[in-house]
VEXDREN-2710 file (C-alpha; in Angstrom, 1 decimal):
% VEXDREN-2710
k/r/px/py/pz
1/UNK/25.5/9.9/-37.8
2/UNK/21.9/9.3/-36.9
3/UNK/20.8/7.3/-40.0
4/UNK/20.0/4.0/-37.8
5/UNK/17.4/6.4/-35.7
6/UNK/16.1/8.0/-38.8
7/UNK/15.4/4.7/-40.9
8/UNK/13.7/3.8/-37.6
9/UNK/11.6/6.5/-37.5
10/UNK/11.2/6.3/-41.7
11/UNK/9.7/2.5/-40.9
12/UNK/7.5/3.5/-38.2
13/UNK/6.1/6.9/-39.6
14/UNK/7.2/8.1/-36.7
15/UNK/8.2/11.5/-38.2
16/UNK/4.7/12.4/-38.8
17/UNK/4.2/12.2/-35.3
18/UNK/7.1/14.2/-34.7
19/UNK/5.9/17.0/-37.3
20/UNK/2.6/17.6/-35.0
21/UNK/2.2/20.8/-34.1
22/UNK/-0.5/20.0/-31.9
23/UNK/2.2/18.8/-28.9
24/UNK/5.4/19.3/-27.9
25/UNK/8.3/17.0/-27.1
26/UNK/11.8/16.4/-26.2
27/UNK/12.9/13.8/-28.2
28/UNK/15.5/11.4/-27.3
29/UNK/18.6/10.4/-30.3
30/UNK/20.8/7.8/-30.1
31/UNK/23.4/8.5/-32.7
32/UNK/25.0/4.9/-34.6
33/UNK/27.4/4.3/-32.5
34/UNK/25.9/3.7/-29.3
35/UNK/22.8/1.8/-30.8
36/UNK/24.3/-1.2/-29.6
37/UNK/24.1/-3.3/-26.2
38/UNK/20.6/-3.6/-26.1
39/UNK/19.1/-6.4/-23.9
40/UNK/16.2/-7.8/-25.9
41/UNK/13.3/-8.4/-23.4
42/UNK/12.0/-11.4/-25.8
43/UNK/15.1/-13.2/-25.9
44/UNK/15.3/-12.7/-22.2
45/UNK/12.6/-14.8/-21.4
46/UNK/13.8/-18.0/-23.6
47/UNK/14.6/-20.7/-21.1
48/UNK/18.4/-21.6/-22.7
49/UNK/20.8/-18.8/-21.6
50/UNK/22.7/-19.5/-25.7
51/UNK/19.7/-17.3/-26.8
52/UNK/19.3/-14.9/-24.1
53/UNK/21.1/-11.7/-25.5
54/UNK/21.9/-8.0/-26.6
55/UNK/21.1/-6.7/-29.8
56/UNK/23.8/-4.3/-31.9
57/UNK/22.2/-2.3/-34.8
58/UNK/23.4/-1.7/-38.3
59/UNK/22.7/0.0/-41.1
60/UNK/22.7/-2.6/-44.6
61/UNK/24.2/-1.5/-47.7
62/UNK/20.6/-1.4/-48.9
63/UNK/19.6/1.1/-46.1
64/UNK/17.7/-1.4/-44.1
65/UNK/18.5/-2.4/-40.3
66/UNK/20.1/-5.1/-39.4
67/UNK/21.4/-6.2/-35.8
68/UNK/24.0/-8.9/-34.2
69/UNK/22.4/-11.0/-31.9
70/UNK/25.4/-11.5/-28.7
71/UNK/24.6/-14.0/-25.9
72/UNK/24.1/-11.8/-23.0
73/UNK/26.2/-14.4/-21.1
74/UNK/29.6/-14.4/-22.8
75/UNK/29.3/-12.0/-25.7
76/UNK/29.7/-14.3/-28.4
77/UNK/27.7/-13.8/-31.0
78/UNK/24.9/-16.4/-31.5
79/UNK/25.3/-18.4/-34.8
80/UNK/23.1/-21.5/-34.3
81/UNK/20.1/-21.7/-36.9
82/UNK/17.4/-22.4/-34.2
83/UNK/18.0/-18.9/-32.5
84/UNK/14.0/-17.5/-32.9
85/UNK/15.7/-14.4/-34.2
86/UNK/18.0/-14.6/-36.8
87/UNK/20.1/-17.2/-38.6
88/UNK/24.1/-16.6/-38.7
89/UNK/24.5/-13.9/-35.9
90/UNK/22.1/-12.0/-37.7
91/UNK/18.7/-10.4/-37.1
92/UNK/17.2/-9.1/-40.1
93/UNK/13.9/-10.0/-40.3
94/UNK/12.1/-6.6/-40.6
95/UNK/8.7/-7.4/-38.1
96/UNK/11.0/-8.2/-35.5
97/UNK/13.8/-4.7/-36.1
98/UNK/10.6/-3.1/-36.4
99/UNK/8.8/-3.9/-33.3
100/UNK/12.1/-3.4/-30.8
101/UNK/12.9/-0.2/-32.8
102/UNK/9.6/1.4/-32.1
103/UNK/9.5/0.2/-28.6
104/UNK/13.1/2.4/-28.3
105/UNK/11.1/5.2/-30.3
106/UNK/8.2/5.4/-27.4
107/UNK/11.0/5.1/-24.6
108/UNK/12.4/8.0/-26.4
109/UNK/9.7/10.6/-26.8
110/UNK/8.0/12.7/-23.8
111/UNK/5.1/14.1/-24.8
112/UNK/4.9/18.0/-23.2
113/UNK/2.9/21.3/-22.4
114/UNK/5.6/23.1/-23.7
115/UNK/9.2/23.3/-23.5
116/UNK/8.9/25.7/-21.1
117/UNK/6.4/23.9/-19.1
118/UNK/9.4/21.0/-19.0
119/UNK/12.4/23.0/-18.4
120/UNK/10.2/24.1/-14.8
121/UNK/9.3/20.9/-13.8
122/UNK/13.1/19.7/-14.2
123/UNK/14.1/23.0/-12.4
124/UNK/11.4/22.2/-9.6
125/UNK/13.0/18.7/-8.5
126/UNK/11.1/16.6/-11.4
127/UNK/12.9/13.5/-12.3
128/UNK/11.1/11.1/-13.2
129/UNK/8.7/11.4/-16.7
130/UNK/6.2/9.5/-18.3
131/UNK/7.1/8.8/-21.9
132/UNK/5.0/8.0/-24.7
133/UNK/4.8/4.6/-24.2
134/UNK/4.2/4.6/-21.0
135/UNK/7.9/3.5/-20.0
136/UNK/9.6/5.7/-17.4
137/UNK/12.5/7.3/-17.4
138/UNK/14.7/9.7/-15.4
139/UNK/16.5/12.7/-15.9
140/UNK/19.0/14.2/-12.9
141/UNK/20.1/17.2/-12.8
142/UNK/23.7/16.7/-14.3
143/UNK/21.8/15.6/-17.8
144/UNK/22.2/12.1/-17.0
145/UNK/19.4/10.0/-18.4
146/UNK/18.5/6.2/-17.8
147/UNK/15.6/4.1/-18.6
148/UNK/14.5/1.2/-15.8
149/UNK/16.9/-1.2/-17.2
150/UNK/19.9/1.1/-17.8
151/UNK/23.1/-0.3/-15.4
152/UNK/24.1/3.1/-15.6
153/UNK/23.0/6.6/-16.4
154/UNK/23.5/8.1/-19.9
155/UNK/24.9/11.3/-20.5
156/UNK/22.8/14.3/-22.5
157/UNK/25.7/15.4/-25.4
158/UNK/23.9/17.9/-27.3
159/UNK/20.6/19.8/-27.4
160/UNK/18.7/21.1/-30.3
161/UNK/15.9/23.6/-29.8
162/UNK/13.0/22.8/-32.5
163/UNK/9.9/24.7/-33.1
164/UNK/7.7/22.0/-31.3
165/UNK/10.2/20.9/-28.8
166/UNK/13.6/19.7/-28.3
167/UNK/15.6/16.9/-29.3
168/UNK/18.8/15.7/-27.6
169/UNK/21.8/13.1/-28.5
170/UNK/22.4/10.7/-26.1
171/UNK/25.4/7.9/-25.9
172/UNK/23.2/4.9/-25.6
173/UNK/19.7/3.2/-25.8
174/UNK/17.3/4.3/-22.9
175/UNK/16.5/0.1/-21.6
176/UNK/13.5/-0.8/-20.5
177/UNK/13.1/-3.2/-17.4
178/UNK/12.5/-6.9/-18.0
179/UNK/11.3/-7.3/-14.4
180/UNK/7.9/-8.1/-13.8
181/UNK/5.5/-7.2/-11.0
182/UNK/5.6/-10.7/-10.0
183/UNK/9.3/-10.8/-10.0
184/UNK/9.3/-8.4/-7.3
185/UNK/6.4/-8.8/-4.9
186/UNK/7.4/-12.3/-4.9
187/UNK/11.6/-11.8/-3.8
188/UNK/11.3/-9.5/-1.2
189/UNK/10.3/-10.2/2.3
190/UNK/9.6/-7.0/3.5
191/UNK/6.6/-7.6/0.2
192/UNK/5.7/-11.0/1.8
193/UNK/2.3/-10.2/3.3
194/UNK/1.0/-8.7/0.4
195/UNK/2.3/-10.9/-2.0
196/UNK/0.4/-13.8/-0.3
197/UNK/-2.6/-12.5/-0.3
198/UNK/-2.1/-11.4/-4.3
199/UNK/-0.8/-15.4/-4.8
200/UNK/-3.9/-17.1/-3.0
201/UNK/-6.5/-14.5/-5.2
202/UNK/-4.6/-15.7/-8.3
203/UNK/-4.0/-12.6/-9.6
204/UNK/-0.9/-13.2/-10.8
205/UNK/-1.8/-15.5/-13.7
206/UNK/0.1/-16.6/-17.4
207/UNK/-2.9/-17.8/-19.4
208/UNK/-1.7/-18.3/-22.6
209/UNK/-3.6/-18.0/-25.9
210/UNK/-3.6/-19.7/-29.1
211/UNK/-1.2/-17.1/-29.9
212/UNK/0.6/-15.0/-26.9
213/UNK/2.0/-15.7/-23.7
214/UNK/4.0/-13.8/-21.0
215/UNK/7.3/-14.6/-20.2
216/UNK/6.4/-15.3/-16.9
217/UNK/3.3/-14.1/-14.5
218/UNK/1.3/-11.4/-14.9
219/UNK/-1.5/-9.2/-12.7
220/UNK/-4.5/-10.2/-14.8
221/UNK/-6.2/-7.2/-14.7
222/UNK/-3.9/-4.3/-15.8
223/UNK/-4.1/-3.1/-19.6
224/UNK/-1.5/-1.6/-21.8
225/UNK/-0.9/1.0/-19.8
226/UNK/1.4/2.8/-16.3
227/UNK/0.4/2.2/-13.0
228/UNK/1.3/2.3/-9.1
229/UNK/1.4/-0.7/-6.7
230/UNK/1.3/0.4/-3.4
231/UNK/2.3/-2.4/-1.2
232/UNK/1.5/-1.7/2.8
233/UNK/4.7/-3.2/5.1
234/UNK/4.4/-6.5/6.7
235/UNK/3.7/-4.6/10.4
236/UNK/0.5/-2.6/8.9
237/UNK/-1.4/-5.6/6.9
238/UNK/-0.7/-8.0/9.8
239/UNK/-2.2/-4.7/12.0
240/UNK/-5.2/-4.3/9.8
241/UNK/-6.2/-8.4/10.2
242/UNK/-5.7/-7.7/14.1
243/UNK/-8.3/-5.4/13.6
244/UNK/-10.7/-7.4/11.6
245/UNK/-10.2/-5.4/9.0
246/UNK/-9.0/-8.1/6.5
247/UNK/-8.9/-11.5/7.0
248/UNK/-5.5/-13.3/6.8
249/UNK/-4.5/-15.8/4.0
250/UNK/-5.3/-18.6/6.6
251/UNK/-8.6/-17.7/7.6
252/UNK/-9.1/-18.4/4.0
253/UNK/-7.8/-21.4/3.8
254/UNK/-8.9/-22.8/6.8
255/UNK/-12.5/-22.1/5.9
256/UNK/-15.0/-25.1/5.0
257/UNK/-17.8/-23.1/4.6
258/UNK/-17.6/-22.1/0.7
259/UNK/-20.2/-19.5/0.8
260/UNK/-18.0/-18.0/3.9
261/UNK/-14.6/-18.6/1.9
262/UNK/-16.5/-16.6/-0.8
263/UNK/-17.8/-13.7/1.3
264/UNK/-13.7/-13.1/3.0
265/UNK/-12.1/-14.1/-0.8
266/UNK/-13.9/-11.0/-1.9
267/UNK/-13.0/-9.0/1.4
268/UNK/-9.3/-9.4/0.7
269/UNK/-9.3/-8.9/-3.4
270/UNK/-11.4/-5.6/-3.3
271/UNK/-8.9/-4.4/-0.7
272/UNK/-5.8/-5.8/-2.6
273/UNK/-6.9/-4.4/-5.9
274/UNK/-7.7/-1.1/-3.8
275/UNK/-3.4/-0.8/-3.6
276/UNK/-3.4/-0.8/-7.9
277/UNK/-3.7/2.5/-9.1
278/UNK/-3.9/3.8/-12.5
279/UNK/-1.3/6.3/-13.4
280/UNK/2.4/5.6/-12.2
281/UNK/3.2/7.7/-8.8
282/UNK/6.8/8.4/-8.4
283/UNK/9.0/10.2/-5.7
284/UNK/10.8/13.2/-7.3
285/UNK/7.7/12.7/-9.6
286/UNK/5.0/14.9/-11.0
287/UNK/4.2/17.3/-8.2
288/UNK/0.6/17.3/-7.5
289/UNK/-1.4/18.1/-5.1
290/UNK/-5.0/16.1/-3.9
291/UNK/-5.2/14.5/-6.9
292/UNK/-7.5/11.3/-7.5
293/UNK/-6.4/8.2/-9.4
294/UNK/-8.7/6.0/-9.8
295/UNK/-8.0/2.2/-8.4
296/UNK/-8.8/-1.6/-9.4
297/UNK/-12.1/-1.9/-6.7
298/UNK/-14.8/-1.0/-7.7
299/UNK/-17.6/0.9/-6.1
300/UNK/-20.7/-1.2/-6.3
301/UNK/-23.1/1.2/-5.6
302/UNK/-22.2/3.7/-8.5
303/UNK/-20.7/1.4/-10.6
304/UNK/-17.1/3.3/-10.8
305/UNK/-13.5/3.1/-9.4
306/UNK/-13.0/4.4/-5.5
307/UNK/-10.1/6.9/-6.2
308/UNK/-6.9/7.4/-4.2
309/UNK/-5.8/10.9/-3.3
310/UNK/-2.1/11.6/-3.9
311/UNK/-0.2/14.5/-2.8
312/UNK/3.4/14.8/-4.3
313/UNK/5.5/17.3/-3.1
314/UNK/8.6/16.0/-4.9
315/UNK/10.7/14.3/-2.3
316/UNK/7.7/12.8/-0.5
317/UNK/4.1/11.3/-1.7
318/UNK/1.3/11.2/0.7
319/UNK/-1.8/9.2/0.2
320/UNK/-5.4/9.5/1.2
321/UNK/-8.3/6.9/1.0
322/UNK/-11.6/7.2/0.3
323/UNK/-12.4/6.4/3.9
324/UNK/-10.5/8.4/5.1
325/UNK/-10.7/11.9/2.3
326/UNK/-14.0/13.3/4.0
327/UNK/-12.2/14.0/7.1
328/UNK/-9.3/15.6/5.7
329/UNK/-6.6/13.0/6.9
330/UNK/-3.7/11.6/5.6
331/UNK/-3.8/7.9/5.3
332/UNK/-0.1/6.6/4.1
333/UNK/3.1/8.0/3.4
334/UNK/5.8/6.3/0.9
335/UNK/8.8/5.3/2.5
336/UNK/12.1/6.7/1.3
337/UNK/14.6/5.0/4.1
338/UNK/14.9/2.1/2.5
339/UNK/14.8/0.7/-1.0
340/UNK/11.5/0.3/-1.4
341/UNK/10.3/2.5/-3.9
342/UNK/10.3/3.6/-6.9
343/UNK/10.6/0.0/-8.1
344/UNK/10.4/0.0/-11.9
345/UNK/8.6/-3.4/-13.5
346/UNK/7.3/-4.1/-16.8
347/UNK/4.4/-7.0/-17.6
348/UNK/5.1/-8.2/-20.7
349/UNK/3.1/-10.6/-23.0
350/UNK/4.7/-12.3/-26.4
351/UNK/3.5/-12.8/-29.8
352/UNK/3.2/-17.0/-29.6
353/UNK/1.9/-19.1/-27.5
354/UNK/5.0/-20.6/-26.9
355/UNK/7.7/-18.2/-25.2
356/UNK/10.7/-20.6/-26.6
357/UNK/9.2/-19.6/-30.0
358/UNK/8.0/-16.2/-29.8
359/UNK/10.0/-13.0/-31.3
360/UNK/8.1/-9.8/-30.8
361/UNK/6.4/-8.0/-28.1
362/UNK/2.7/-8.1/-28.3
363/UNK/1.6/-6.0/-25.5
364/UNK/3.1/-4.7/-22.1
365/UNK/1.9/-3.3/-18.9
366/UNK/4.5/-0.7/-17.2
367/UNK/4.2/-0.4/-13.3
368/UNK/6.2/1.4/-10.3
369/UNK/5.7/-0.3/-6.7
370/UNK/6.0/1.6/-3.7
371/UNK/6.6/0.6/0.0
372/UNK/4.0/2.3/2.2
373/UNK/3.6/2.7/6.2
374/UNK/-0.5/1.8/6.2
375/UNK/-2.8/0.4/4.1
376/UNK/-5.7/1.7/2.6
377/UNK/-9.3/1.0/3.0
378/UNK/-11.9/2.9/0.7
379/UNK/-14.7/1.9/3.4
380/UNK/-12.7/1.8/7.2
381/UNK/-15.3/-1.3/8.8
382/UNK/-16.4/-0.2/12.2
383/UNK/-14.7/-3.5/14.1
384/UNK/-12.0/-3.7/16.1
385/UNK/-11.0/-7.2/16.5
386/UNK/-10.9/-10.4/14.4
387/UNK/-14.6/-11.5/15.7
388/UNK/-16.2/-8.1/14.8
END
């Protein structure tokens, strides 16, 4: 039975959607009996791990959805009355069901061309899609399926061709990641370079309002939308400050002159916001060749984004700056040999100003990072050292 997902979509008015004949789209079922295990990313941000936990669904007697809240820790499911969620192990308040079913619902639904149009891509190499929330999530070859938080692929049971696209069952819930971009520039050390430069700009901020918060830290200026971060290795940034380039985090902080500290601040953010890219980039992607994304820098003289050139041919993205477009060259390639790409992260920000107290998901930011060999410059400066 699929009477869980269909009161979901009943809540959300999703099935209008659905009924468009304007699009097409392979929609994603989970039948009843795998609608359980999910990791709530709200509860995962509470500080105590006795809330932290997975939520199970159920359909009431009065055809309403319900859920068992289970600490993520031991599996015991949480009774104490100060849980945010729910009161005796249970979660029925219908904002809350409402919100995390509809956030499954646009983790569940690609928008396509056609069917047709999506059965090539797949057959090309594709694996990685866009859905319509923004949320990615891959599909192999062998019709296993997995969001960015799945521990393991799902399995594709059954396939139904509609007039406006397809719909499949699957044995699970397609998981989002709860890791933020912070989370992982600021873990890795083969990130470190980059990440320090991000740190002493302050982009990665919490802020919170009157009434929201993020669990943790944010990039301040990405929107409700999916995006690349493409993070040069330690060798090329350090190579790039050799140069004069870009100045280095302690030529920063070593500066008394503020009107100097100013003038190299700005340097270093217009080139770090140069590696954020709108529209996520993945390998085994969407295959596209030349295209422009627009970036976070902004072109002062015409008042719009400098653009980054991607080149996906499946098993390997290419990348060409501004500088370095007119001439025809290639200016970075994402490295495969390690595991430093396609990182999946998810920027979330709560419903309460408090994160102890908050229960739904106000607004998120989806993001894939990738490891590349050089970094990129929209305007390559002319000096060759650290004096020029």
């Amino acid at each position: 039975m699929n009477s869980i997902f269909n009161q979901a979509m009943v809540d959300a008015q999703f099935v209008y959607y659905l009924r468009s004949l304007k699009s097409t789209y392979q929609f994603f079922i989970t039948p009843n009996e795998y609608m359980t295990d999910y990791v709530d990313p709200v509860a995962k941000s509470y500080a105590s791990t006795n809330y932290q936990c997975k939520l199970d669904f159920n359909l009431t007697a009065q055809n309403t959805v319900a859920a068992t809240a289970t600490r993520t820790s031991d599996g015991e499911v949480i009774m104490d009355n100060g849980f945010p969620l729910g009161t005796n192990g249970v979660v029925s308040n219908s904002g809350i069901l409402k919100n995390r079913l509809e956030d499954i619902l646009n983790c569940q639904t690609l928008v396509t061309a056609s069917n047709e149009d999506f059965a090539a891509a797949r057959a090309a190499g594709q694996e990685y899609f866009i859905t319509k929330g923004y949320a990615p999530i891959r599909i192999t070859a062998d019709n296993k399926i997995s969001g960015a938080g799945n521990e393991t692929p799902l399995s594709i049971t059954k396939v139904y061709n509609k007039e406006n696209g397809n719909a499949y069952l699957i044995d699970g819930i397609l998981q989002n990641t709860t890791t933020s971009i912070y989370d992982v520039l600021s873990t890795r050390d083969e990130f470190k370079e980059f990440y320090d430069m991000c740190a002493l700009l302050g982009i990665f901020v919490n802020n919170p309002t009157t009434s929201t918060v993020a669990p943790g830290r944010k990039v301040k200026f990405l929107n409700q939308y999916h995006y690349t971060v493409y993070v040069p290795t330690n060798e090329a940034i350090r190579g790039a400050q050799e140069k004069g380039w870009i100045p280095t985090v302690a030529q920063i902080e070593n500066e008394g002159d503020l009107a100097v500290r100013d003038s190299l601040e700005n340097v270093m953010e217009r080139f770090v916001r140069y590696h954020f890219q709108d529209n996520s980039v993945f390998v085994k992607g969407e295959q596209v060749e030349d295209e422009a994304y627009l970036t976070s820098t902004i072109n002062e003289n015409t008042n719009k984004f400098y653009p980054i050139y991607v080149t996906n041919r499946g098993g390997s993205v290419t990348l060409s700056s501004e500088a370095d477009h007119a001439l025809g060259k290639v200016t970075a390639h994402v490295l495969t040999n390690g595991n430093f790409y396609n990182l999946m992260t998810r920027d979330l920000t709560l419903n309460n100003s408090d994160k102890e107290k908050a229960t739904t998901i106000e607004a998120y930011t989806y993001a894939v990072i990738q490891q590349i060999d050089q970094v990129l410059m929209f305007d390559r400066p002319s000096g060759d050292s650290k004096q020029n």
